[in-house]
N, C-alpha and C positions, 0 to 999 in steps of 0.2 A: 363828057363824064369819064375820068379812069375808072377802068375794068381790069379787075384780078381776078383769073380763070382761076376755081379750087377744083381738082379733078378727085376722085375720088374711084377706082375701078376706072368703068369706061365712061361714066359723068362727070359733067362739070358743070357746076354751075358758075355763074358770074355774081361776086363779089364786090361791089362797088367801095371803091376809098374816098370816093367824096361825103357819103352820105356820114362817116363816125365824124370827119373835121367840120361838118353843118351841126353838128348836136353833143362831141365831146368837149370838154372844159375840165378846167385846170382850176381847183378851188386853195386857196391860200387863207389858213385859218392866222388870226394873232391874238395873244395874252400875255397881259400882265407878268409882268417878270419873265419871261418865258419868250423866245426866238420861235421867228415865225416856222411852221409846219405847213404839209401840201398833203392831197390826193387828191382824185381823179373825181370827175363829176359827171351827169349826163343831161341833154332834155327829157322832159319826160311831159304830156299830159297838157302841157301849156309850154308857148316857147320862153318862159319865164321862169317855168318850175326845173330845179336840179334835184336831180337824186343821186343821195353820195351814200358813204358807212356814215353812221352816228356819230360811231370814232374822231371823226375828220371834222368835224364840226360841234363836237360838242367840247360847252365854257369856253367856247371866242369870246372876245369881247367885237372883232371886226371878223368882217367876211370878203373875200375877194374871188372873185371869179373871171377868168380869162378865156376868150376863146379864140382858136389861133384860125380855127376857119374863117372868122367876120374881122378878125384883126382887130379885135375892139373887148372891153372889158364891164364890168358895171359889180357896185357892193351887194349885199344882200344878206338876208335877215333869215331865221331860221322857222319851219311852218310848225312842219308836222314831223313825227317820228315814230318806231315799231324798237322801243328798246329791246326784246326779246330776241329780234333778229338781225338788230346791229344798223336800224337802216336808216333816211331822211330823208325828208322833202324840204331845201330852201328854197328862196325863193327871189330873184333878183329884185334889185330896186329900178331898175328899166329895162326894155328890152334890146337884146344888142346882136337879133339879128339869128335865134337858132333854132332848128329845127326840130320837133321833138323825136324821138326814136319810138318804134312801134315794139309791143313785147308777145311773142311767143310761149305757149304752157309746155311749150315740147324740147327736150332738151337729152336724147338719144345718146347715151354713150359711144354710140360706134359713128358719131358724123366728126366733122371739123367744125373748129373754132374759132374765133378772135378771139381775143379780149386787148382792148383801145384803151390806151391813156398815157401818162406818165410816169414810168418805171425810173428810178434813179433820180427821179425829177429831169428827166433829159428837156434837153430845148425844144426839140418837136415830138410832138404826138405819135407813137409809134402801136402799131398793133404786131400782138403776138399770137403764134398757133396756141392754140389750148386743149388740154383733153379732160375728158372728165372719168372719172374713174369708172369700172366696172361694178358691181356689188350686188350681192344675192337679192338685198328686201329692194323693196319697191321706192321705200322713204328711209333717206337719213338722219339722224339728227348729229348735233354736234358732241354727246358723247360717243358716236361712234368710232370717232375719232383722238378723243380726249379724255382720258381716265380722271375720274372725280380730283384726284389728288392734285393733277395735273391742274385740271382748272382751278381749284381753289387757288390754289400758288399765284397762274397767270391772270384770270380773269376774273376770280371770287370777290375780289375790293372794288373794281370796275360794275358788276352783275351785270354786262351785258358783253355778245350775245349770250343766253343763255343753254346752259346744256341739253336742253329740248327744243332747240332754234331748230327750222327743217334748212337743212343745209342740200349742194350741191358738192358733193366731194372732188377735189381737181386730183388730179392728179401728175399736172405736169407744174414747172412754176410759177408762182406768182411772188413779187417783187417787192419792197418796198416803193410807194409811189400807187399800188393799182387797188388800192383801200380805194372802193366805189364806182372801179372801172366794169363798164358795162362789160358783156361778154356778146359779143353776138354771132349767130349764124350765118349760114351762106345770103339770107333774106335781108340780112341786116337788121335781123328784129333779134331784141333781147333776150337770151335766155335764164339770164344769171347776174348781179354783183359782186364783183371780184370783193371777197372783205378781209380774208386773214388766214394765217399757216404756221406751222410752226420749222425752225432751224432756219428762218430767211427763207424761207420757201423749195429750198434748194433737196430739201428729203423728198418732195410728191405730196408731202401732209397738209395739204392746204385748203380753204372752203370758200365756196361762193354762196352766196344767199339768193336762191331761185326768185326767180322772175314773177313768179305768179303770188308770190307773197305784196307784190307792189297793188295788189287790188283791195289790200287791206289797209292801203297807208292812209290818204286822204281821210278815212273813217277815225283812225285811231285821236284820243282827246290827251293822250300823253303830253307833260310840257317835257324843254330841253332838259338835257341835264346842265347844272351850274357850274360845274368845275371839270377841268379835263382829268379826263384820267392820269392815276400818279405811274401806273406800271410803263416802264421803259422797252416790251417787249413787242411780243405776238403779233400784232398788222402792221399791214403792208402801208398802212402810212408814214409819207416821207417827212422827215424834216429835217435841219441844215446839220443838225449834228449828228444823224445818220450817213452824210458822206464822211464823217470822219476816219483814224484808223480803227480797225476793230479788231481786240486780243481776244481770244476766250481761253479764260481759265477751266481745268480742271478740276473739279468737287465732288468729291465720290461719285464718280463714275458719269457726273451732268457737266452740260458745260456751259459757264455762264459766261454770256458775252460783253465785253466791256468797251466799249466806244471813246475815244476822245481824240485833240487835235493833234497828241506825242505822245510818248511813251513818258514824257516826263510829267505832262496833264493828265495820265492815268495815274499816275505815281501819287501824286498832289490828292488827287478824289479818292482815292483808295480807302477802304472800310477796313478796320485792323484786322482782318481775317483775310483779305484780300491781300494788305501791303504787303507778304515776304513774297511772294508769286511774284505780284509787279516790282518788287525793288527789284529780283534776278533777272526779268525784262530787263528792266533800263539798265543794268548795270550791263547787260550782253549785249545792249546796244539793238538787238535787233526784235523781229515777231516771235509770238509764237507759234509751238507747232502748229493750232488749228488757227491760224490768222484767217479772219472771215471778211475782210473791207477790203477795196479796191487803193492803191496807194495814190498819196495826195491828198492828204486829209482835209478834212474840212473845219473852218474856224467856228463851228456850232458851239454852245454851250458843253465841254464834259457831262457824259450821262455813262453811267455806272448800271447795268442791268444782272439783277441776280440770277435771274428765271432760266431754266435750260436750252429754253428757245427763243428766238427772237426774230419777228419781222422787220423790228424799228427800233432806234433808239429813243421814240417816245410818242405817244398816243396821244393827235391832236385832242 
């Protein structure tokens, strides 16, 4: 088994990398009209059952699930859910081999972190350091972080999670791609689901949905929701036209991020409030000041986001 020493002081414990590739997964949601989207999934409870964000799987029509530890795949159907805290249980149509992940109530601001999945949609499974933020009360919720206003804009048409979700505040970031990636401790037990942030994650403003919330899922009688969300923002889920380029415009004083495959496929989607900004893009040939996308766009669908912040360019 590999072993990663985390030291901490004069401790260290041992960290094991095999145990996230026995139980992490790669979920790939598809709709109707709509180019396939990704994030992160885990065992949980049964080696059958995944738990992801809601986001990530809610209005599939299909579900796919990948796991790069068994080298093997299998479809699946969606169970259960906690729309208040963004969360899901699917659930495979055979078993393909994964371990389930143990979960932890304890989640110490001053220790180290994982959090396991796929960031960028990269090719292998990668795990990142995490920290979770400090803060006076005891419990978060997700207005602590997000001003009514603010939500109404990102998340108000969506209603989920909602602004009295109990959150785990991060503070360092999280990515497009880790919408449902587990978080784990030095034990390799869960403390948290990576679900969403605002600016790309890239400001510290980001939130994970604690671990102890998953004692209330298998209970909850909620059904799915039907339709994917319309908003093109806030989580961290990945999909293909999130590698695209990304401008962000300027708007009083917010900056709304715009996604597509060229400057010239921005130009084309553009919303008449939008066009003079992108016709001086393309006609200068090059980015803007705050260009937010890695180059080498991606041939995804054009998606056009108003919102100030953005995780994604669209919420499976």
């Amino acid at each position: 088994m590999k072993v990663a020493l985390v030291c901490l002081g004069l401790v260290c414990a041992a960290a094991s990398e095999d145990k996230p590739g026995e139980s992490v997964v790669l979920i790939t949601c598809t709709a109707k009209d709509e180019g396939p989207s990704h994030g992160t999934g885990f065992a949980w409870n049964k080696p059958t059952y995944i738990v992801t964000a809601l986001h990530v799987v809610a209005g599939c029509d299909g579900l796919e699930v990948s796991s790069e530890g068994s080298h093997s795949g299998a479809s699946a159907h969606f169970l259960k859910a906690i729309k208040a805290s963004d969360l899901a249980v699917i659930e495979l149509d055979k078993t393909i081999g994964l371990k389930p992940l143990e979960v932890s109530g304890q989640a110490p601001p001053d220790k180290q972190y994982v959090i396991w999945g796929y960031p960028k949609l990269v090719i292998k499974m990668q795990g990142d350091d995490l920290r979770f933020s400090h803060v006076r009360d005891a419990r978060s919720t997700l207005s602590d972080v997000m001003p009514d206003k603010t939500y109404k804009e990102l998340l108000g048409p969506a209603g989920y999670p909602t602004l009295d979700a109990v959150i785990l505040r991060v503070g360092s970031t999280l990515q497009p791609g880790h919408s449902g990636a587990p978080i784990l401790d030095s034990k390799d037990k869960v403390v948290g689901i990576g679900d969403g942030g605002l600016y790309e994650g890239v400001k510290g403003i980001n939130w994970a949905i604690p671990a102890t919330t998953l004692s209330l899922l298998m209970q909850s009688t909620e059904g799915k929701p039907t339709s994917r969300p319309k908003l093109a923002v806030q989580f961290s889920a990945q999909s293909d036209a999130s590698e695209a380029a990304g401008i962000a415009l300027e708007d009083g004083g917010k900056l709304r991020f715009v996604f597509a495959s060229s400057l010239k496929a921005i130009s084309e989607t553009a919303s008449e409030d939008e066009s003079e900004d992108v016709k001086k893009l393309v006609e200068g040939g090059g980015p803007a000041p705050h260009d937010t996308a890695e180059e080498g766009a991606g041939k995804g669908k054009p998606t056009i986001s108003k919102a100030p912040s953005s995780m994604c360019t669209k919420i499976p």
